[in-house]
N, C-alpha and C positions, 0 to 999 in steps of 0.2 A: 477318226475315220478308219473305218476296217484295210487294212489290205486283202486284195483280190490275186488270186491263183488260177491259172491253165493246170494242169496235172495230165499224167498219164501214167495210169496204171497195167503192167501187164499181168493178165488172168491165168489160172493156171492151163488153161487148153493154148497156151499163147498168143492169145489175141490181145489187142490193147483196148483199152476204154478210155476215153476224154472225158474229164469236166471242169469244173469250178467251183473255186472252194476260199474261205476268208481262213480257214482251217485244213490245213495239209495232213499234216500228222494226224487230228481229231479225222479228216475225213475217210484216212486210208484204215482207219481201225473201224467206222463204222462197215466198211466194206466188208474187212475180214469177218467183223458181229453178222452178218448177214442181213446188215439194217441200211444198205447203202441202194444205190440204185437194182433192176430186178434183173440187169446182165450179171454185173459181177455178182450177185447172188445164187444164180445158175453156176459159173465161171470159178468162182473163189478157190480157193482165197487169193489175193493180187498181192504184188511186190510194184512199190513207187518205182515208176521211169524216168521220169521225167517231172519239173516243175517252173514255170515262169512265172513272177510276181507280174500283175498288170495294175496301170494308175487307178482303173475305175471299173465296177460292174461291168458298163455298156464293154468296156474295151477287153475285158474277160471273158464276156460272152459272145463277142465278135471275132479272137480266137478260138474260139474252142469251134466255133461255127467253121471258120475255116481250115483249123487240123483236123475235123471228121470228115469234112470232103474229100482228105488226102488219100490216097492211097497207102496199104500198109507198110510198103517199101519207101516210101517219102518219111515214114512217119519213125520208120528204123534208123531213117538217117539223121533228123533230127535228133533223134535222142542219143546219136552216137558222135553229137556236137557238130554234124555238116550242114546243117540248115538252121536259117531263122526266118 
């Protein structure tokens, strides 16, 4: 069974991007290829922020739903290890 990933990449205009991934390292290089989603495409190249292993898809995809509602100062703090 795959392991599942949260991520968060910050873009070069400094913005961050959320996703999911069973592949961190493979996902954060297709970003930089300009073959990843069509923000960090515009954005690139990204440097990894952040990463959470999750037990399952559903529960991968139910993070990441809920760190893109955060604001981006919630999301600076997480990655600076004050939130979970």
């Amino acid at each position: 069974m795959p392991r599942w990933f949260v991520y968060i990449v910050r873009c070069e205009n400094d913005s961050l991007y959320v996703g999911i991934t069973t592949d961190v390292s493979a996902r954060v290089a297709s970003h930089n290829a300009g073959q990843g989603a069509k923000y960090t495409r515009s954005f690139g190249p990204v440097k990894l922020v952040y990463s959470q292993e999750m037990r399952s898809p559903r529960a991968a995809r139910q993070r990441e739903a809920k760190i893109k509602r955060w604001s981006k100062e919630k999301k600076e703090t997480m990655i600076c290890g004050g939130l979970l």
